[in-house]
MIVEX-498988 format. One record per residue (C-alpha): residue in one letter; residue number from 1; x, y, z. Coordinates in Angstrom, 3 decimals, decimal comma. Layout:
BEGIN
NODE  r    k        xx        yy        zz
NODE  A  NUM         X         Y         Z
...
// end
This chain:
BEGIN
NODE  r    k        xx        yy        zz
NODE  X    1   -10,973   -34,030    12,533
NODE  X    2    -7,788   -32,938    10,781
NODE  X    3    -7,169   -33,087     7,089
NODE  X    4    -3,990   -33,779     5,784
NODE  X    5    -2,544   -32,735     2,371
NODE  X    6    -0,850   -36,378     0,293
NODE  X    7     2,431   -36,133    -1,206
NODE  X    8     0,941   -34,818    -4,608
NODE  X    9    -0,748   -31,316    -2,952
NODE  X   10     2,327   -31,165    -0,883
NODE  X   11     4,272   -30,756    -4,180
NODE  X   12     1,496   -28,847    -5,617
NODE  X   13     1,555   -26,413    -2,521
NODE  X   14     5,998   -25,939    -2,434
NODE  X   15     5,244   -25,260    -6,640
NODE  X   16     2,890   -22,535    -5,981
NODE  X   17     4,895   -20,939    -3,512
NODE  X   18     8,170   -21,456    -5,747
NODE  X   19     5,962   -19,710    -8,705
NODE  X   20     4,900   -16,641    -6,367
NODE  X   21     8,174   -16,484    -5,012
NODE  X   22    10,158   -15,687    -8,514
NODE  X   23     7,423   -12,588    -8,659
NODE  X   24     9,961   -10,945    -5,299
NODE  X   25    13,033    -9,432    -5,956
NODE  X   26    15,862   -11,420    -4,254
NODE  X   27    15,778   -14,937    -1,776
NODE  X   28    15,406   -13,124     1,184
NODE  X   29    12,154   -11,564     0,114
NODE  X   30    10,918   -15,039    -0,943
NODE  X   31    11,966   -16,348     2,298
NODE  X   32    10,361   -14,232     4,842
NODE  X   33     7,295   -14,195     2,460
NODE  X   34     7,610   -18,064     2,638
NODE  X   35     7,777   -17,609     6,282
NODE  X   36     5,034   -15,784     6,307
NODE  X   37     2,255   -17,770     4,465
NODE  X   38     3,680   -20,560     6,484
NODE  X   39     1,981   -19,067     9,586
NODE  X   40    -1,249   -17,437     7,622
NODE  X   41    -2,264   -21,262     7,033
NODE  X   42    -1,075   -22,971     9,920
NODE  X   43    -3,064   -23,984    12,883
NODE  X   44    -2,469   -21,496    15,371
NODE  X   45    -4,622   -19,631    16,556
NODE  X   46    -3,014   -16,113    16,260
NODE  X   47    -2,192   -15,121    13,210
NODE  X   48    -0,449   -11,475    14,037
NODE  X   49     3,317   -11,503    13,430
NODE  X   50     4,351   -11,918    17,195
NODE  X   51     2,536   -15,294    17,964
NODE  X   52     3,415   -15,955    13,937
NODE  X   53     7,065   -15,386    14,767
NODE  X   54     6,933   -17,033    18,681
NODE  X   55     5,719   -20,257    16,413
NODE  X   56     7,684   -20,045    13,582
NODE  X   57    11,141   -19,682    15,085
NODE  X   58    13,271   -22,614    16,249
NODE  X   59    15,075   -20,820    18,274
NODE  X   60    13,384   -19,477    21,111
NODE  X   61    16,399   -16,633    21,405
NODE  X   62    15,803   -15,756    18,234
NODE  X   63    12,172   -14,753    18,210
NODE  X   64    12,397   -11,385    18,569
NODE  X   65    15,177   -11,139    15,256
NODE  X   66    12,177   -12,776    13,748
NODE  X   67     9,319   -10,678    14,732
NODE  X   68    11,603    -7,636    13,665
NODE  X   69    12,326    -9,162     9,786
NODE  X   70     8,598   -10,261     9,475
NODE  X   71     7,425    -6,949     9,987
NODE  X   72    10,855    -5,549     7,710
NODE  X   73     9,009    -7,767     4,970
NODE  X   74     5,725    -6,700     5,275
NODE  X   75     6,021    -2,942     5,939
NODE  X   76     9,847    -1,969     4,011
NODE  X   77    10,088    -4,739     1,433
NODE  X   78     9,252    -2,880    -2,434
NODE  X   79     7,108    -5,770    -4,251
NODE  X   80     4,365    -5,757    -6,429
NODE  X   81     1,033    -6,527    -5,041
NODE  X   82    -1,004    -6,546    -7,626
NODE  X   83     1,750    -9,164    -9,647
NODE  X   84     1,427   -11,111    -6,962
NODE  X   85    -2,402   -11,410    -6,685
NODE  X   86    -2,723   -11,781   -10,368
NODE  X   87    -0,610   -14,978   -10,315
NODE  X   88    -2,515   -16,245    -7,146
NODE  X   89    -5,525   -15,665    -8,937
NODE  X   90    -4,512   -16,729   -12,133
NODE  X   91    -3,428   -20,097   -10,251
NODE  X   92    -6,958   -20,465    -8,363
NODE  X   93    -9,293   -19,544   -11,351
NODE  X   94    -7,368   -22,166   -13,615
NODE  X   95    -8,687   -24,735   -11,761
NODE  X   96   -12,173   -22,997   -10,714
NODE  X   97   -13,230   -22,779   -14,703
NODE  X   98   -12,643   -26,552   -15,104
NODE  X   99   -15,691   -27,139   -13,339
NODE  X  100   -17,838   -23,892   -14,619
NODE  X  101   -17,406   -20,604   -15,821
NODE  X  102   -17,383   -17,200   -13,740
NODE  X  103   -21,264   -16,435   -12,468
NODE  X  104   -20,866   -13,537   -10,765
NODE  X  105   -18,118   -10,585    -9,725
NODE  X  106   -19,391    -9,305    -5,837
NODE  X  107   -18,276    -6,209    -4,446
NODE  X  108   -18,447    -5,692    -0,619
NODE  X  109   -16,814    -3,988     1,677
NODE  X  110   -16,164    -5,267     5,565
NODE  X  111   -14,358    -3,462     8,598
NODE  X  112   -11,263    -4,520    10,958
NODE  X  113   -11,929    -3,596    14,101
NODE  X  114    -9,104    -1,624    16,057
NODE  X  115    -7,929     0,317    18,856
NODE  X  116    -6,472     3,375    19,079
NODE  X  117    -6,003     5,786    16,124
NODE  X  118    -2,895     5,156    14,789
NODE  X  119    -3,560     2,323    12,244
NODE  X  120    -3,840     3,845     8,407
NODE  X  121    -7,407     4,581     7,589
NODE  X  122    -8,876     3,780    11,191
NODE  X  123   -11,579     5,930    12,493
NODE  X  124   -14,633     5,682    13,632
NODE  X  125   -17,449     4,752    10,905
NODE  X  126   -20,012     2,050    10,486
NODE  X  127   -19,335    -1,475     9,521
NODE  X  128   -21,354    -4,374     8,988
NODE  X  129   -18,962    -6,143    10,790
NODE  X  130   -20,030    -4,889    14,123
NODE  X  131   -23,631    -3,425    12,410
NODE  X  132   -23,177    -0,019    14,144
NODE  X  133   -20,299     2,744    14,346
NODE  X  134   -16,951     1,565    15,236
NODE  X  135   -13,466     2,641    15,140
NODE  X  136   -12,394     0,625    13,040
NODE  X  137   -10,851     0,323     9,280
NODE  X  138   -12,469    -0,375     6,038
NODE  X  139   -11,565    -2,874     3,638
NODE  X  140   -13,575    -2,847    -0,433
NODE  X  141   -13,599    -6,111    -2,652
NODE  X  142   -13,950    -7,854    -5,226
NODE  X  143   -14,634   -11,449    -5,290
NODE  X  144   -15,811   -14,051    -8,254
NODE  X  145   -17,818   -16,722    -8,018
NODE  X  146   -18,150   -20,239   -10,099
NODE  X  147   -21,476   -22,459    -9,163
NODE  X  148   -18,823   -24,248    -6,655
NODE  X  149   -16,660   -21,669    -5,349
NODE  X  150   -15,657   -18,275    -4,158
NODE  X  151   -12,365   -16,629    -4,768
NODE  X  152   -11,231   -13,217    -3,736
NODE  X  153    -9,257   -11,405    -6,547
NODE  X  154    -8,307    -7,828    -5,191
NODE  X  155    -8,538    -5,396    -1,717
NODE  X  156    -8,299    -1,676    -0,996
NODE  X  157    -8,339    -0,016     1,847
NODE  X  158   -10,600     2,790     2,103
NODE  X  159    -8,653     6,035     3,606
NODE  X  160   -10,863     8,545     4,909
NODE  X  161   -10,409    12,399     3,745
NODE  X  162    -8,815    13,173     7,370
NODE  X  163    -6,146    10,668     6,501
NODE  X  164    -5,665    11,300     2,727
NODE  X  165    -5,866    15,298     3,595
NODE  X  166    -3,713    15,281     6,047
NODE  X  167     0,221    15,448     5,546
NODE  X  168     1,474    14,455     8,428
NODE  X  169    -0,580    11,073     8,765
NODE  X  170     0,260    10,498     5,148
NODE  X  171     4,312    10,564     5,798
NODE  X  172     3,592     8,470     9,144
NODE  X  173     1,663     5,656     7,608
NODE  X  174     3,741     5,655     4,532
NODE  X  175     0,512     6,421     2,028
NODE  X  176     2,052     6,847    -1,546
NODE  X  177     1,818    10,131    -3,242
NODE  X  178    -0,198     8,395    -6,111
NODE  X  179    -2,903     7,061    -3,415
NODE  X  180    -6,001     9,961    -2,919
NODE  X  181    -9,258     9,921    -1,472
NODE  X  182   -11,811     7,557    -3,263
NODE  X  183   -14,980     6,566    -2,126
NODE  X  184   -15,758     2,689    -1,785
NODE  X  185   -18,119     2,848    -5,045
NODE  X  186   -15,136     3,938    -6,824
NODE  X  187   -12,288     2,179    -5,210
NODE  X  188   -14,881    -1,280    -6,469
NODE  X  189   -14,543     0,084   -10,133
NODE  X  190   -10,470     0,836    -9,817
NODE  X  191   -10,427    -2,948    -8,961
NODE  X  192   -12,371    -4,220   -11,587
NODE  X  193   -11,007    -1,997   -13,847
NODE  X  194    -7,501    -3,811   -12,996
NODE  X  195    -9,535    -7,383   -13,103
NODE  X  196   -10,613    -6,384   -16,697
NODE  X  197    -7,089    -5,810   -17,608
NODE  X  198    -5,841    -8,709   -16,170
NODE  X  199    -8,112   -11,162   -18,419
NODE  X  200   -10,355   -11,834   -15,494
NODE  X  201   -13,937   -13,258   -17,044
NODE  X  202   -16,540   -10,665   -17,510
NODE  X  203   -19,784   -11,721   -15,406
NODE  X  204   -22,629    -9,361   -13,762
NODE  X  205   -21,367    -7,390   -10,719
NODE  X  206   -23,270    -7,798    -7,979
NODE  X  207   -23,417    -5,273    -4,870
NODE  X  208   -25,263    -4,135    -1,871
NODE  X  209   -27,166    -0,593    -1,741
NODE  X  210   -24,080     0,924    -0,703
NODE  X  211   -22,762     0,673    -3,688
NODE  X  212   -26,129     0,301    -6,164
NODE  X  213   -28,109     3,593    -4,703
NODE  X  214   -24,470     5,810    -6,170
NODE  X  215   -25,839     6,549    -9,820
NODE  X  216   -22,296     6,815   -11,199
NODE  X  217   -21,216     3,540    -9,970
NODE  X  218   -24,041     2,331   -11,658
NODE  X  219   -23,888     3,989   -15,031
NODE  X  220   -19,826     3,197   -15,108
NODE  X  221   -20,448    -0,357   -15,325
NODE  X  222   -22,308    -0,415   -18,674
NODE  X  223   -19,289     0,978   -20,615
NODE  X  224   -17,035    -1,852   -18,934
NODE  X  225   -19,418    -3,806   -20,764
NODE  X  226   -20,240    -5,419   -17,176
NODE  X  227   -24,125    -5,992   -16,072
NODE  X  228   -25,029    -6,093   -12,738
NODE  X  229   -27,092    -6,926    -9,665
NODE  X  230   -27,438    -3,444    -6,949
NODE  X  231   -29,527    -3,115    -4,201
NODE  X  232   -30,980     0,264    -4,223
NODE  X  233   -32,876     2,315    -1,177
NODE  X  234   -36,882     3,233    -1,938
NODE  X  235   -36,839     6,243    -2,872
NODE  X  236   -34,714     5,851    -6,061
NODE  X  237   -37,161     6,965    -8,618
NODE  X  238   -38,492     4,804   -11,355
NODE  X  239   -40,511     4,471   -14,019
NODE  X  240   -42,729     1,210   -15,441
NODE  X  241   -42,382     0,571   -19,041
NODE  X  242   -45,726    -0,709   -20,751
NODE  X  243   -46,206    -3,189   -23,200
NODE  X  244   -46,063    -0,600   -26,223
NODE  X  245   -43,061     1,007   -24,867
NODE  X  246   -44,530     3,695   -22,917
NODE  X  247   -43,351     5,113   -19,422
NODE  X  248   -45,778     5,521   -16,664
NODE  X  249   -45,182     8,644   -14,242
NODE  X  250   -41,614     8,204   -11,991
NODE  X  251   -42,420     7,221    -8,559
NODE  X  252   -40,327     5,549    -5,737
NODE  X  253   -39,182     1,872    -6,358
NODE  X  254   -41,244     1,647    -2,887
NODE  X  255   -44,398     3,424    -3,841
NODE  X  256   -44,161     1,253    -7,094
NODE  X  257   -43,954    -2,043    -4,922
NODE  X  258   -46,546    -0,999    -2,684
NODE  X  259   -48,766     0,003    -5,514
NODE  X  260   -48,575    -3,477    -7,011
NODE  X  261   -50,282    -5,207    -4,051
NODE  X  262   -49,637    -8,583    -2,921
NODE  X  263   -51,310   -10,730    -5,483
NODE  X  264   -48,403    -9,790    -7,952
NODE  X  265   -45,733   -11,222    -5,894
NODE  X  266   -44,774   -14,956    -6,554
NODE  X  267   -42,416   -16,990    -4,171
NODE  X  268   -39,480   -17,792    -5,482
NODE  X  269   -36,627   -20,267    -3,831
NODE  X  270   -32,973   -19,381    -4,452
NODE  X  271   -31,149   -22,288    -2,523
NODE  X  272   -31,222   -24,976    -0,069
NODE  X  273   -30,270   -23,718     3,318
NODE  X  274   -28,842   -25,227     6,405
NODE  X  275   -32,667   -26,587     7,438
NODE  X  276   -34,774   -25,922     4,732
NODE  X  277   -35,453   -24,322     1,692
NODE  X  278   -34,711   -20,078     1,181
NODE  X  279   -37,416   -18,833    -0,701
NODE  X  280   -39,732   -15,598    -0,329
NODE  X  281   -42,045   -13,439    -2,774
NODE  X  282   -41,073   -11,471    -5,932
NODE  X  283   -42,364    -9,198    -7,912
NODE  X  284   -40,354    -8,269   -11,620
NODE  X  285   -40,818    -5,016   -13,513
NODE  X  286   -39,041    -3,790   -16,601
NODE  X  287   -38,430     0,126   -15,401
NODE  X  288   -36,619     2,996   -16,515
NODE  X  289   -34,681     5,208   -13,737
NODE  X  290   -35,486     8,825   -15,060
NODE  X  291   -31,434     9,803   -13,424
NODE  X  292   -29,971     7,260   -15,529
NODE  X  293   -28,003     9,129   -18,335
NODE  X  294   -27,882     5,868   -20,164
NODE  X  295   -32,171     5,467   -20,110
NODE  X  296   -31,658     1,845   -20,634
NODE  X  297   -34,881    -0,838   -19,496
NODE  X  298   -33,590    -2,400   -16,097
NODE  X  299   -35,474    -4,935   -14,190
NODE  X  300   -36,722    -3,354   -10,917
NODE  X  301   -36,500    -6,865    -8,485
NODE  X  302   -38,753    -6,501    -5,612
NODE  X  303   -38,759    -8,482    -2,571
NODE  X  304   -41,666    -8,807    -0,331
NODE  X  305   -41,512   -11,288     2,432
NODE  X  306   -45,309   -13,067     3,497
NODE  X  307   -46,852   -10,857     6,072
NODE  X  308   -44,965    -7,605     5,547
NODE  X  309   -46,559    -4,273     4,222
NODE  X  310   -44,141    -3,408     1,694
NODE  X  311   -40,508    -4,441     0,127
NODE  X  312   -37,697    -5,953     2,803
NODE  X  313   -35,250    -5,781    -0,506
NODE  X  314   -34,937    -3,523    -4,045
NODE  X  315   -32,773    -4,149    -6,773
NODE  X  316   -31,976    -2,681   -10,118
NODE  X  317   -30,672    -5,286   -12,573
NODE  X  318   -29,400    -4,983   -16,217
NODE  X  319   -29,793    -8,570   -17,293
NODE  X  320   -32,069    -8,591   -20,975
NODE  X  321   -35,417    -8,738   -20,891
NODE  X  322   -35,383   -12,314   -21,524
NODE  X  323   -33,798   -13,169   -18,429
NODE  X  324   -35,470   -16,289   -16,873
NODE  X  325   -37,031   -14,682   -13,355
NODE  X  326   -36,044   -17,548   -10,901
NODE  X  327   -32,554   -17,223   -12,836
NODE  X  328   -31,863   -13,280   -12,183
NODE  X  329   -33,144   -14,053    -8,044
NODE  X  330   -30,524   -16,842    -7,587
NODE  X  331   -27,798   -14,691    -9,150
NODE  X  332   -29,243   -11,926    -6,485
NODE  X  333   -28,916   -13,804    -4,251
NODE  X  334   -25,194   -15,557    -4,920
NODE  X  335   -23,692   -12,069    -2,158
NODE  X  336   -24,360   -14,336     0,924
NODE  X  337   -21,480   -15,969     0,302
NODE  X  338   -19,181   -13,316     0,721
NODE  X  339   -20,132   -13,278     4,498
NODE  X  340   -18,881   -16,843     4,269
NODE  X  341   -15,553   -15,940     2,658
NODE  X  342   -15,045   -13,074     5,305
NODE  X  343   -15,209   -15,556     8,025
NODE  X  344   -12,551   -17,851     6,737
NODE  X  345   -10,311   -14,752     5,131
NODE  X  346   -10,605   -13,404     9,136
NODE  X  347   -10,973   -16,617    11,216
NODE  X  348    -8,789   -19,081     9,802
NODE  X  349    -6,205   -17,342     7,455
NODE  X  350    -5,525   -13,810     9,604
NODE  X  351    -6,906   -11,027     7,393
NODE  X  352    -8,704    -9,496    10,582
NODE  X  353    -5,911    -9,359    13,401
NODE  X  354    -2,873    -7,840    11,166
NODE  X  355    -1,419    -5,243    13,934
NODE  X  356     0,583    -3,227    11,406
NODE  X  357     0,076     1,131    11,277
NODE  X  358     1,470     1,832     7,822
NODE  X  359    -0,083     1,550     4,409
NODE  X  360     2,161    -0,860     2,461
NODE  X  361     2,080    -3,251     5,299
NODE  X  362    -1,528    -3,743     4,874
NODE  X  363    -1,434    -3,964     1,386
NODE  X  364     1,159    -6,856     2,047
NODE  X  365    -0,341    -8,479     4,348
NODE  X  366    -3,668    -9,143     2,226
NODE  X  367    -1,744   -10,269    -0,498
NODE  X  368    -0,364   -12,843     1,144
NODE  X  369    -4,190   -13,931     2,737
NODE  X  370    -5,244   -13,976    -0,809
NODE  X  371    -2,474   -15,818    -2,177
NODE  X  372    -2,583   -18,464     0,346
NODE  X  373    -6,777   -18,792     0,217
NODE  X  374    -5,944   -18,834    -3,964
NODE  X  375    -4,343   -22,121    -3,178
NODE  X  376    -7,440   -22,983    -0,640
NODE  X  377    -9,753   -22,410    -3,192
NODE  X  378    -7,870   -24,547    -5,681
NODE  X  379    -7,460   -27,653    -3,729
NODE  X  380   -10,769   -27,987    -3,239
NODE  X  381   -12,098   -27,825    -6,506
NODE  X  382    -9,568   -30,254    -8,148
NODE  X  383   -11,682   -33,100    -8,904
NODE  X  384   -10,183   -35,905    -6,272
NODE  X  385    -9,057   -33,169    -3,582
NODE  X  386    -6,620   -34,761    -0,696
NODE  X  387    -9,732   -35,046     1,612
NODE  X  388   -11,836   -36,736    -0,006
NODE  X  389   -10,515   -40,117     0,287
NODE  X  390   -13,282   -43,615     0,501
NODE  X  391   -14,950   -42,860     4,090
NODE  X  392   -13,754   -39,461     4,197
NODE  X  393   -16,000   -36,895     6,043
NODE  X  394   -17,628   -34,612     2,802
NODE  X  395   -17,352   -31,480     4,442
NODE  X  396   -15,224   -28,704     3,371
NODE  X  397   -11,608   -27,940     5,379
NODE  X  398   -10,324   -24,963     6,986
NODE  X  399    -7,638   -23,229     5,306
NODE  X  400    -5,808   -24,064     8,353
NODE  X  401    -6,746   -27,864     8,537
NODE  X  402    -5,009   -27,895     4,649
NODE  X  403    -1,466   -27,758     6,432
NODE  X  404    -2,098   -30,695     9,404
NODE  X  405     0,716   -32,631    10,065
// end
């Protein structure tokens, strides 16, 4: 069933586009960018710049001009990506706050699959997007999260040492001299860094062990004045602080969970799923990690499914010692949804199949996905959203299905 936008979020959608579209330099900029986020969010299925352009043009003898300025825009055009996101996030989080505050921040990181070697950062490396070794590139980001919704604020694109090393590559895919090799942990804090200094609400970060098991991610966070949520690996040492204070002898955050036994895990449900309730067993312990600089309590979060011999899940957790327990899993567990926002970032708005080589391209091209899933995000959480008219269906649009004629 297709949705279709009234005359009010039609207005609403030409205002947010005028708004973004003061942020470029001159009218052909804000043109072909108009151009451009026309196709991200309409219905067609491919969302690269040829089929974009084959779609977009009303003259059929004119689509190749078309495909040629599209890509101009993208790769040659100088405007400011990050002014850009800031206003579409700005726009999106106005509206997201109405209804609650910030819960969470959640870092990730998910792969673009391509062929060839000639895209910037591709090689071959593991993503969870294909769960094994792929060539493929790497995308890090950062995402908030309101009890309702799910907005992503900021990308980077992780280059490889044999790309940021490497002059030649560098002057073909236009990398900028200011642009060096950064790990993913610390391409995440360069982002929320930025999200700090934009006025962005401060809420625990929450990450997978990719990020949680590197010690200085972790002990950078704290002087943001940012808790957080990490998955760590088991043999991250730790050790149990007693009720008088004292520290037990550092052991593995595995040997500790196995140590505890099965009588001191509880089940615990986070959320409702699809057919039936998400639950499994906890254990909590206020720990110390002994490679911490900071030596600050932590709660050690261990997760031990029914019927398995030790942990399926570790986390290290900052929230005070207060915390409610069921509280600190359900914020744990608030990451799934990020696999949820991939899918519609990749399979309705085009962040996956951009075809472009060259660094500022990329950068371009995700700052129109996030602008346009900004608006997305801020539809639906108005309080009488265009769908939701007396005998509506309930269920939540497409991006795509937002623009149905």
């Amino acid at each position: 069933m297709c949705y279709r936008l009234d005359s009010p979020a039609q207005q609403r959608l030409h205002e947010y586009f005028e708004r973004l579209g003061d942020l470029l330099y001159n009218k052909n900029q804000r043109a072909w960018f108009a151009l451009y986020v026309l196709g991200l969010l309409g219905e067609s299925p491919g969302k690269s710049i040829e089929p974009m352009a084959a779609q977009l043009c009303p003259d059929s003898q004119n689509v190749d001009a078309c495909h040629q300025r599209l890509q101009h825009f993208l790769v040659d055009s100088p405007w400011s990506d990050r002014q850009l996101r800031r206003a579409a996030v700005r726009y999106a989080l106005d509206t997201m706050t109405c209804r609650g505050p910030v819960a969470a921040w959640i870092v990730d990181d998910t792969g673009f699959l391509k062929q060839g070697t000639h895209s910037v950062g591709v090689q071959r490396q593991y993503t969870g997007s294909a769960g094994q070794g792929a060539n493929c590139q790497i995308g890090v980001s950062l995402s908030v999260s309101t009890r309702t919704a799910h907005l992503p604020i900021d990308f980077e694109l992780y280059l490889p040492q044999s790309w940021t090393d490497d002059p030649d590559q560098r002057k073909e895919a236009r990398i900028p001299d200011s642009v060096g090799f950064h790990t993913k942990p610390h391409l995440a804090l360069l982002m929320m860094r930025r999200a700090l200094a934009d006025g962005v609400s401060a809420a625990p970060v929450l990450a997978d062990t990719a990020f949680g098991n590197n010690l200085d991610f972790r002990t950078q966070l704290p002087g943001m004045r940012l808790d957080y949520g990490v998955g760590i690996q088991g043999p991250t040492r730790v050790s149990v602080i007693g009720k008088r204070g004292q520290r037990s002898e550092p052991l593995s955050a595995m040997q500790r969970a196995l140590n505890l036994g099965p009588r001191a895990f509880r089940t615990i449900t986070w959320r409702q799923g699809t057919k039936e309730p998400l639950r499994s067993r906890f254990a909590l312990r206020r720990v110390i990690v002994p490679d911490d600089p900071l030596q600050e309590p932590v709660w050690l979060v261990m997760q031990g499914p029914e019927g398995q011999a030790g942990p399926s899940h570790l986390y290290l957790c900052t929230l005070p010692a207060r915390t409610n327990k069921k509280a600190l899993v359900r914020l744990l567990k608030e990451r799934y949804r990020t696999e949820q926002l991939y899918e519609e970032l990749k399979g309705e708005l085009g962040l996956d199949p951009y075809e472009g080589r060259r660094y500022p391209g990329w950068c371009h091209h995700v700052s129109a996905v996030i602008s346009c899933y900004a608006f997305v995000v801020a539809e639906r959480e108005r309080p009488f959203p265009p769908w939701a008219a007396r005998g509506a269906p309930r269920t939540t649009p497409h991006p795509a299905q937002l623009l149905s004629a």
